[in-house]
Rosetta silent file (secondary structure, phi, psi, omega in degrees, C-alpha in Angstrom):
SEQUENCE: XXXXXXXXXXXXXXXXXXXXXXXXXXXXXXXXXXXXXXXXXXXXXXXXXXXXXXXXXXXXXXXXXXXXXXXXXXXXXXXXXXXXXXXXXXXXXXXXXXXXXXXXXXXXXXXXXXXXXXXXXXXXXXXXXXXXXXXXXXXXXXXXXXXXXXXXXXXXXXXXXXXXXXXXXXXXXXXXXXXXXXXXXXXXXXXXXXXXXXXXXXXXXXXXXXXXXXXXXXXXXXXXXXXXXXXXXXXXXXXXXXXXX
SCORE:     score description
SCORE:     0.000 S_00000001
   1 L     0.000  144.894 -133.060   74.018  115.605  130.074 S_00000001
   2 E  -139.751  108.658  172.032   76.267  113.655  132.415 S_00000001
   3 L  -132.135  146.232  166.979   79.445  111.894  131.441 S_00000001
   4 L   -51.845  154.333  166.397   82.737  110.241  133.219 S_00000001
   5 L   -69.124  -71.110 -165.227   85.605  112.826  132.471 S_00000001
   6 L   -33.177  -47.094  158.973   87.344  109.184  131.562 S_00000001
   7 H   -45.972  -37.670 -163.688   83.992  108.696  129.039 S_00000001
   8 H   -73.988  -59.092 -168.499   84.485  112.219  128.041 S_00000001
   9 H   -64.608    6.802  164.846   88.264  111.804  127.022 S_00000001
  10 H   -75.281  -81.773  176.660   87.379  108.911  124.996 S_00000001
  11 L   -15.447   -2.364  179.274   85.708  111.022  122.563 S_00000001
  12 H  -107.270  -49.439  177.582   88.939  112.517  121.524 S_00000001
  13 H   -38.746  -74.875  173.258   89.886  108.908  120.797 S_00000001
  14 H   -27.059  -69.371 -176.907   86.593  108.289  119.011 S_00000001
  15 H   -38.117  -62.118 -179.870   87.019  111.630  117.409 S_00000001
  16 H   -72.679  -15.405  170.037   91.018  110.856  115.835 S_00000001
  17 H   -62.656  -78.154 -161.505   89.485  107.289  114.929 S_00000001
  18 H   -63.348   -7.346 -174.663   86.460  108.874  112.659 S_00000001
  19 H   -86.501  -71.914  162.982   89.221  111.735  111.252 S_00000001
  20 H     5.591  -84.715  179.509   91.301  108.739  110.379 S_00000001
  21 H   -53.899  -52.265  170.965   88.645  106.867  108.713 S_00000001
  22 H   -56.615  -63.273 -175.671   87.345  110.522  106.759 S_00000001
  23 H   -66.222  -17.602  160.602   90.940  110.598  105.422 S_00000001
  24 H   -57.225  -59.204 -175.272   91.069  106.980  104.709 S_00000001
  25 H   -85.115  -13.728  164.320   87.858  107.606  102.485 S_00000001
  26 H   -88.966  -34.445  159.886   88.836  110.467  101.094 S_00000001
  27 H   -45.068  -39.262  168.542   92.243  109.227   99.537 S_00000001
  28 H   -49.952  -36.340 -174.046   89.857  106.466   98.660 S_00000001
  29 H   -77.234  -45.800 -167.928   87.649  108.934   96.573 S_00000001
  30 H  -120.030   17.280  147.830   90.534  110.677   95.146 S_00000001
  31 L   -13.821  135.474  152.918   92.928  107.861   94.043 S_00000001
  32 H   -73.329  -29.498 -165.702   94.898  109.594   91.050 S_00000001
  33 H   -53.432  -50.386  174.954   94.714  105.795   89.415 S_00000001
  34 H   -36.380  -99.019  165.793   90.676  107.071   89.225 S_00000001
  35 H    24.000  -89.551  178.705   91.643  109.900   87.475 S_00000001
  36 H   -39.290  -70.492 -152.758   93.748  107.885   85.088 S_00000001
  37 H   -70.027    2.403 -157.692   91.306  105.324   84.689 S_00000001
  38 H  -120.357  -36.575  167.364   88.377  107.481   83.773 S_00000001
  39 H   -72.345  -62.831  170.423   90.293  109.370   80.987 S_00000001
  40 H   -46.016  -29.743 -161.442   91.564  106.261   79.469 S_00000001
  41 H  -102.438    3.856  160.420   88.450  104.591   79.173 S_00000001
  42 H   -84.073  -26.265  175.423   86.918  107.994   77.649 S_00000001
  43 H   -74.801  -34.387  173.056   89.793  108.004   75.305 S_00000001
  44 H   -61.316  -32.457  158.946   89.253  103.896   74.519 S_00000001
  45 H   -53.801  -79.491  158.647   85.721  104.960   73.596 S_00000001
  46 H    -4.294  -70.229  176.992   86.889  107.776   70.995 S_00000001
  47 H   -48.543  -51.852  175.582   89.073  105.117   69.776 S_00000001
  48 H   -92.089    3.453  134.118   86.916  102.711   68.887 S_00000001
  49 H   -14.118  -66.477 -160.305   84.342  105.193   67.234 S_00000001
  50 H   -58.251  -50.316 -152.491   87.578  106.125   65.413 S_00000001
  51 H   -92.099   -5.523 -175.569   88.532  102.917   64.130 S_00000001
  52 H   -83.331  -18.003 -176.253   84.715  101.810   63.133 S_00000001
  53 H   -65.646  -38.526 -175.048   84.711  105.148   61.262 S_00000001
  54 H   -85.249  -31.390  175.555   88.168  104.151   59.503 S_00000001
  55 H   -53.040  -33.944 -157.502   87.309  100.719   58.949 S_00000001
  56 H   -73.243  -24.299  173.801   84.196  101.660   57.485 S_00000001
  57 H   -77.591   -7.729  169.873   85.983  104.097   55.029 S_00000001
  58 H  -104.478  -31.874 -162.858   88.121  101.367   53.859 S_00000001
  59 H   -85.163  -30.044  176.676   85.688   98.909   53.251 S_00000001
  60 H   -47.824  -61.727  171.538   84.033  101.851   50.720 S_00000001
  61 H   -23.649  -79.662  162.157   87.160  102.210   49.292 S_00000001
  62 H   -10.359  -76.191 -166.757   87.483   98.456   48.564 S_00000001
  63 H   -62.693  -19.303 -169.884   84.605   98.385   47.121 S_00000001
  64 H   -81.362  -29.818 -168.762   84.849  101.611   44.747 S_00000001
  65 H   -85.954  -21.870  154.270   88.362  100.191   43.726 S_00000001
  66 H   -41.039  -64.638  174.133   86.910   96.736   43.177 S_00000001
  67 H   -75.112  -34.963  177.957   84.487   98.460   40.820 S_00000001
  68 H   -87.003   -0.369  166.081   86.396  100.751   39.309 S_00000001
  69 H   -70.360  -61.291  171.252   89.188   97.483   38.558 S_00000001
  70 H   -42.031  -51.428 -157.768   85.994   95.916   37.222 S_00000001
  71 H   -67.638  -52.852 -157.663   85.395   99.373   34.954 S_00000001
  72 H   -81.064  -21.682 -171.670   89.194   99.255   33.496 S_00000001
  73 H   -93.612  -20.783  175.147   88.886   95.227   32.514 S_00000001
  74 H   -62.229  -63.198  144.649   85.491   95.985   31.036 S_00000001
  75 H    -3.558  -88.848 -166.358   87.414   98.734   29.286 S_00000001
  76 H   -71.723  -35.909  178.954   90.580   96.760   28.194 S_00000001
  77 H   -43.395  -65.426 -128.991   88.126   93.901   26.718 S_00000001
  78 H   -83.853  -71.476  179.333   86.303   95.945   24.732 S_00000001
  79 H   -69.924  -51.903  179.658   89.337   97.516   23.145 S_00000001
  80 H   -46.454  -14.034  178.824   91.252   94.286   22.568 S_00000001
  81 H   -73.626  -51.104  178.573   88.364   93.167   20.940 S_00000001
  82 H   -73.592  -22.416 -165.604   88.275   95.805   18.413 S_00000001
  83 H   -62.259  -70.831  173.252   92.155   96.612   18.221 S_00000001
  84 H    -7.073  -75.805  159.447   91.330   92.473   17.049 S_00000001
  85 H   -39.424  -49.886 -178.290   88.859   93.238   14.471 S_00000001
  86 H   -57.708  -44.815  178.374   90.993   96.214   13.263 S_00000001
  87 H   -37.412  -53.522 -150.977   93.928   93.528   13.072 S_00000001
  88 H   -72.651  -17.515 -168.102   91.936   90.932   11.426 S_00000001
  89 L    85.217  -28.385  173.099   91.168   92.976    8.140 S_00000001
  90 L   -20.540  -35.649  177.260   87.387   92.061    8.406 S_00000001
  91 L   -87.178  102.331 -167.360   86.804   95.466    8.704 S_00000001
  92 L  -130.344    2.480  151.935   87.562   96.976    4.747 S_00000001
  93 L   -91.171  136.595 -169.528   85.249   99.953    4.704 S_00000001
  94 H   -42.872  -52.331 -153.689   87.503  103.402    5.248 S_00000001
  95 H   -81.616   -5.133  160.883   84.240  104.711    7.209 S_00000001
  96 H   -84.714  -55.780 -176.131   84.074  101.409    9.497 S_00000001
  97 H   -40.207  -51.347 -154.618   87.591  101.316    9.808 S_00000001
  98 H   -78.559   -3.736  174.042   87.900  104.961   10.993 S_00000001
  99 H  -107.734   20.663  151.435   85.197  104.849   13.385 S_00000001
 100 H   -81.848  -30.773 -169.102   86.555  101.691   14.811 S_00000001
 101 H   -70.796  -31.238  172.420   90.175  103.428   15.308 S_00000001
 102 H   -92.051    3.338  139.776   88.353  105.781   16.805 S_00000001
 103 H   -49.323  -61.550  164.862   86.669  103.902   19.016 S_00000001
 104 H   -59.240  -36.888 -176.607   89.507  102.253   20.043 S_00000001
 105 H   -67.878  -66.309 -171.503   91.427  105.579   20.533 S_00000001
 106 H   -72.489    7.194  165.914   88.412  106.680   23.113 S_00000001
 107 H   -85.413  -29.398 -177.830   88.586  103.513   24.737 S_00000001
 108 H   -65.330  -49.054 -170.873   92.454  103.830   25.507 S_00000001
 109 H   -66.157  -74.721 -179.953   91.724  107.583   26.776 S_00000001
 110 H   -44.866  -31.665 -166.640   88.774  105.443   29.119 S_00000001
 111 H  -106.722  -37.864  164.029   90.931  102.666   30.275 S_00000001
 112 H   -66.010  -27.660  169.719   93.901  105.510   31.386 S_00000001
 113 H   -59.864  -35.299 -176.082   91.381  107.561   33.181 S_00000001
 114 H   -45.361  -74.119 -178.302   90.182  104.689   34.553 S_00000001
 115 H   -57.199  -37.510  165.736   93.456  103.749   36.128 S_00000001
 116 H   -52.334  -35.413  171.807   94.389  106.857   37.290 S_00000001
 117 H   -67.853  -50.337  171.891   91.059  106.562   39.619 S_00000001
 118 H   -42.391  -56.623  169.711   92.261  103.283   40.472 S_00000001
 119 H   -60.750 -126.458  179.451   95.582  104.586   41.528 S_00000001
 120 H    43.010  -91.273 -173.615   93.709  107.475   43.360 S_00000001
 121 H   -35.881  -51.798 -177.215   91.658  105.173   45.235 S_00000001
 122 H   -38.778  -30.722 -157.135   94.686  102.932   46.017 S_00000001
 123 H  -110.437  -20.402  161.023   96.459  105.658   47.452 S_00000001
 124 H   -79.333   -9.640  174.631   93.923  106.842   49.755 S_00000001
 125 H   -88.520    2.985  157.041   93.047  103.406   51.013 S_00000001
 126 H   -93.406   -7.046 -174.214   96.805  102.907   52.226 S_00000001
 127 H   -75.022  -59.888 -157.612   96.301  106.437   53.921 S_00000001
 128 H   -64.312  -26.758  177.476   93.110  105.067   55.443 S_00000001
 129 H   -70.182  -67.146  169.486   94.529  101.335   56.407 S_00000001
 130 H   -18.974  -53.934 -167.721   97.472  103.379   57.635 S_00000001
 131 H   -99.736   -8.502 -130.768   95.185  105.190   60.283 S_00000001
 132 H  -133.750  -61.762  165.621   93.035  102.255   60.655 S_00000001
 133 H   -80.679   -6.486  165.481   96.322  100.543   61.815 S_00000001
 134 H   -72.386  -31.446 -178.037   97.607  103.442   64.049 S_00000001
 135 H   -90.222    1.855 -177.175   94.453  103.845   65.828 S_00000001
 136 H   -77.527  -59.289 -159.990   94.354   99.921   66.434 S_00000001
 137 H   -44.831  -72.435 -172.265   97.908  100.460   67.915 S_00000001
 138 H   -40.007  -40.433 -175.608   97.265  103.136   70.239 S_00000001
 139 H   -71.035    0.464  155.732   93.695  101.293   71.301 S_00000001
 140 H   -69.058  -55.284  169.399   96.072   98.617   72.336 S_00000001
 141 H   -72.939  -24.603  161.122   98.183  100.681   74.310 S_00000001
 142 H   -37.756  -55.454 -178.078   95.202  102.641   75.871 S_00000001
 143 H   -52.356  -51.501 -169.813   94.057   99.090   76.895 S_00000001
 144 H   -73.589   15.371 -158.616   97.383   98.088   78.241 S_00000001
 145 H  -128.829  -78.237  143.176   97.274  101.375   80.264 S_00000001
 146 H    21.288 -105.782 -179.790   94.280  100.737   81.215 S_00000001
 147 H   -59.517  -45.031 -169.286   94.221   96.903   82.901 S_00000001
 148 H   -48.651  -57.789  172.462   97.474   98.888   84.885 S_00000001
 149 H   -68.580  -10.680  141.270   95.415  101.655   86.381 S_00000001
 150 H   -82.386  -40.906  158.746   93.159   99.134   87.355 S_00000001
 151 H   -60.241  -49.383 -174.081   95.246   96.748   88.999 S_00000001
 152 H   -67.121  -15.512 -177.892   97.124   99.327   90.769 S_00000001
 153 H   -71.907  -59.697 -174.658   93.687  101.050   91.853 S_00000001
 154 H   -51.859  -30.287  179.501   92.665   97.629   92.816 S_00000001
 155 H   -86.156  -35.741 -168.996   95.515   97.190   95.148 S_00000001
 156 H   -66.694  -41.597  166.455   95.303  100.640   96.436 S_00000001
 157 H   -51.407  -57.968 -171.763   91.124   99.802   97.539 S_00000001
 158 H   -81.044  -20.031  164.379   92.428   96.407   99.496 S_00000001
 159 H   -66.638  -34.150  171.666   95.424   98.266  101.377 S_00000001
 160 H   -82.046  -38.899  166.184   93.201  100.952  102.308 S_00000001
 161 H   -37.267  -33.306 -168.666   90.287   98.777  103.029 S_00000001
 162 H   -88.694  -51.546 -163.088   92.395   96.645  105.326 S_00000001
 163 H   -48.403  -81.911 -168.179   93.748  100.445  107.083 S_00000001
 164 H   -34.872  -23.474 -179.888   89.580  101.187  107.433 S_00000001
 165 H  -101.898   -6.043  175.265   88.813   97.883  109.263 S_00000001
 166 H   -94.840  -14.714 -166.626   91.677   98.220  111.513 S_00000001
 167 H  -109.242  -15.800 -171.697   90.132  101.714  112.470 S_00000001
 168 L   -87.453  -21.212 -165.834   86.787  100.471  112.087 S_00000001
 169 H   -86.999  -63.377 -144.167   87.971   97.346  115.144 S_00000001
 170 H   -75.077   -6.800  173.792   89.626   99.923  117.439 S_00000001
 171 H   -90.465  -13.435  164.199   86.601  102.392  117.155 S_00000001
 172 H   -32.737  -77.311  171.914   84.503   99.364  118.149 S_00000001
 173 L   -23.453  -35.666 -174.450   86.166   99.089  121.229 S_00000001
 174 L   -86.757  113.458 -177.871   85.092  102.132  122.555 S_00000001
 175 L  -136.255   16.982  170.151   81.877  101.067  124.321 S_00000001
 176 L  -116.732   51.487 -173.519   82.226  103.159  127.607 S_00000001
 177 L  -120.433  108.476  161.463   80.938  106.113  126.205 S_00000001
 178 L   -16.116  127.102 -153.213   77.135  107.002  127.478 S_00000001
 179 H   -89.050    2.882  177.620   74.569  106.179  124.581 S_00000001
 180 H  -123.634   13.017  159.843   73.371  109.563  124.804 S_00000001
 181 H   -66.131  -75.974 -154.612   76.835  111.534  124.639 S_00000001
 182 H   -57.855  -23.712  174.064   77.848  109.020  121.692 S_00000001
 183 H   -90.298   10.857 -172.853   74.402  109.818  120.091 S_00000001
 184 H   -94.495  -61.092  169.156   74.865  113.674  120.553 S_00000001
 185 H   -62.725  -12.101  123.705   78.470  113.363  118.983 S_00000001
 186 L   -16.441  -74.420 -139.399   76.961  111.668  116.143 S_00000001
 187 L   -99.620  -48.294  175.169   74.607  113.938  115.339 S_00000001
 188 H   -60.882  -18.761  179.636   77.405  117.060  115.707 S_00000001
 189 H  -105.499   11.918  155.586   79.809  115.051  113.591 S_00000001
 190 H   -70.891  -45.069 -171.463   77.139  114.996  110.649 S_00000001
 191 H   -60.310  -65.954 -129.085   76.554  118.645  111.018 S_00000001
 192 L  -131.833   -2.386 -171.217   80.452  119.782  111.424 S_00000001
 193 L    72.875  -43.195  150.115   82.731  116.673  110.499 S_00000001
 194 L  -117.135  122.318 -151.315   83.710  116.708  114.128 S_00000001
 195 L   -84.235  -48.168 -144.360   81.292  115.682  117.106 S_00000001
 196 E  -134.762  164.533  170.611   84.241  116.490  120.216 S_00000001
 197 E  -170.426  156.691  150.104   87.553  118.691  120.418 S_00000001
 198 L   -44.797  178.611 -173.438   89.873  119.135  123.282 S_00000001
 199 E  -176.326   93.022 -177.894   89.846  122.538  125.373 S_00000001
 200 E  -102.861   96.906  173.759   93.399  123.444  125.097 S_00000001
 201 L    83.084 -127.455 -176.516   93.734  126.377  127.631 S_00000001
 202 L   -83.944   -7.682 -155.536   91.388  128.948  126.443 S_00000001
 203 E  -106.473  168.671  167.094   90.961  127.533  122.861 S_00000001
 204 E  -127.136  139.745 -164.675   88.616  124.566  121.426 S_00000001
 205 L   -88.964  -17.809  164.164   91.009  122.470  119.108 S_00000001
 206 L  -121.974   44.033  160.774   87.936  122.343  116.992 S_00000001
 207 L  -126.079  -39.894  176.418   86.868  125.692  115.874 S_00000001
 208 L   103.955   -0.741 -163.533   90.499  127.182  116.538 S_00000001
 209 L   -81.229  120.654 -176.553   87.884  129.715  118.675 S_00000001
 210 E   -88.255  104.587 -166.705   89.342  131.231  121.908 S_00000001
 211 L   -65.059  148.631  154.884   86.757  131.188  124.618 S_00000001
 212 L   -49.816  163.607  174.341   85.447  134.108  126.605 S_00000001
 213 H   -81.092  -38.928  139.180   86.416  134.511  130.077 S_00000001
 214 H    21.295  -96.161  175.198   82.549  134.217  130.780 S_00000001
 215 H   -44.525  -46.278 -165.725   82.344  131.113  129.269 S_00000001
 216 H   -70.122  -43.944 -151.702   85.896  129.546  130.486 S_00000001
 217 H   -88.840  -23.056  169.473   84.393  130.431  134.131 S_00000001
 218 H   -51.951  -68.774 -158.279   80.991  128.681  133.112 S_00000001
 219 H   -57.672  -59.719 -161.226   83.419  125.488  132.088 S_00000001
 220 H   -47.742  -35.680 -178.510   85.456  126.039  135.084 S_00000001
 221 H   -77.921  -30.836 -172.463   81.930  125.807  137.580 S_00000001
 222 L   -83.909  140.525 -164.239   80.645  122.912  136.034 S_00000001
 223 L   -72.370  163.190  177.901   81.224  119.486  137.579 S_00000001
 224 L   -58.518  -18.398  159.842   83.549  117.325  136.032 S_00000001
 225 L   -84.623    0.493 -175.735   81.238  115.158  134.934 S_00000001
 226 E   -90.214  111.811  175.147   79.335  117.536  132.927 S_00000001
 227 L   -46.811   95.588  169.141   79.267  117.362  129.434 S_00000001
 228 E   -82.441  129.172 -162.660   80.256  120.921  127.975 S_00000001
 229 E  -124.096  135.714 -179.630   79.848  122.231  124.818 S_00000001
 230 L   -46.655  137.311 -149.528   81.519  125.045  122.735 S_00000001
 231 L  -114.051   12.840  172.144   79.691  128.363  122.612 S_00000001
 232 L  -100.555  -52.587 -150.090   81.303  129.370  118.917 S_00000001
 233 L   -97.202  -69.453 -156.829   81.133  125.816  117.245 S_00000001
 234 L    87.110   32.425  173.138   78.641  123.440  119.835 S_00000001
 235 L   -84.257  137.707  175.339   81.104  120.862  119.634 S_00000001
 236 E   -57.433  104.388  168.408   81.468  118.646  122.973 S_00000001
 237 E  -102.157  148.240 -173.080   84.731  120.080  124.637 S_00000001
 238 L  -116.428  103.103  142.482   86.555  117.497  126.901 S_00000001
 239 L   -23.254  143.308  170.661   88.783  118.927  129.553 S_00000001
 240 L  -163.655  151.667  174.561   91.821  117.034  129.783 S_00000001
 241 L   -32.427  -12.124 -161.654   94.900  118.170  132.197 S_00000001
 242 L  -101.163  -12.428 -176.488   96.126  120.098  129.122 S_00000001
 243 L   -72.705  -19.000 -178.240   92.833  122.870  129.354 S_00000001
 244 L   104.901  -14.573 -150.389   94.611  124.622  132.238 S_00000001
 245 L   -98.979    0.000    0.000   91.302  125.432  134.522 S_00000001
């Protein structure tokens, strides 16, 4: 395989162009605002679980104190009605009277238990309203946390996006590269992340691998136009005045 050395050192262009662009895409990938935004909107879920769970525990409440409100006026009739009768004199046998007082006496004990549930209830449904409004608050600030770590995400995607299309123009450009060099450095920068590397002295810049003297004298024989490849990595190395040979 046959290249200009000027084709060949274009591949180191090509080459800091797609490393560019992989670092471009990976900051893209790994935004912290992601992060952020993926936690909040598992915690904004939770929340509103949370709050259908507290609402729903209030509206029981309601209703049990609603009924048991009902229970104590059912209650309090019931004895004013008799304390009434008891009043009225109507009642003039001892053994009606006394099992009306005492009637009335176990209605009084029933309309204070009664209330005492009421209060009970009362006081866990400001506990529960209480939480009902704290977990509103927070899903409000979640939210507001949120829309931020979207916008700023959003800005961070069109600033890089615009970086990627400026890198994406100037790798364009390069169109004096052989079609079957550019598809061989292709196919090596699927495999390895990088298709090309320099041959700085003895080393290739992309293994970090220090060639034999064998091999350097292999490089050294082969015309300049010959497309050379690393014998640790198989990466295309491109002489450039800086290999030394």
């Amino acid at each position: 395989m046959k290249a200009a050395p000027e084709a060949q050192r274009r591949l180191l262009d090509l080459s800091e162009l797609d490393a560019g662009l992989d670092r471009l895409r990976h900051r893209r990938r790994t935004l912290p605002e992601l992060a952020e935004i993926e936690e909040m909107s598992k915690r904004l879920a939770q929340l509103a679980t949370q709050v259908i769970a507290a609402e729903t525990e209030a509206g029981d409440l309601s209703r049990d104190q609603t009924k048991a409100e009902s229970d104590v006026d059912a209650v309090r009739t019931r004895a004013e009605r008799d304390q009434k009768r008891l009043d009225s004199g109507q009642v003039s046998s001892p053994k009606d009277l006394a099992s009306l007082q005492s009637e009335i006496t176990s209605l009084q004990r029933r309309q204070s238990d009664l209330e005492e549930v009421v209060l009970e209830i009362m006081e866990r449904r400001e506990a529960v309203d209480a939480r009902v409004a704290a977990l509103k608050s927070e899903r409000d600030e979640v939210t507001a946390t949120l829309d931020a770590a979207g916008d700023r995400r959003d800005a961070a995607f069109a600033e890089l996006d615009k970086e990627v299309a400026e890198l994406q123009g100037k790798r364009s450009g390069i169109d004096d590269i052989p079609a079957d060099v550019l598809s061989l450095y292709e196919k090596l920068r699927e495999q390895s992340g990088t298709g090309a590397a320099m041959l700085q002295g003895s080393r290739c810049l992309g293994c970090r691998t220090s060639l034999s003297i064998a091999e350097l004298n292999r490089i050294r024989a082969a015309g300049p136009d010959e497309v050379v490849r690393c014998e640790e990595c198989r990466r295309i190395l491109v002489r450039t005045p800086e290999s030394g040979l």
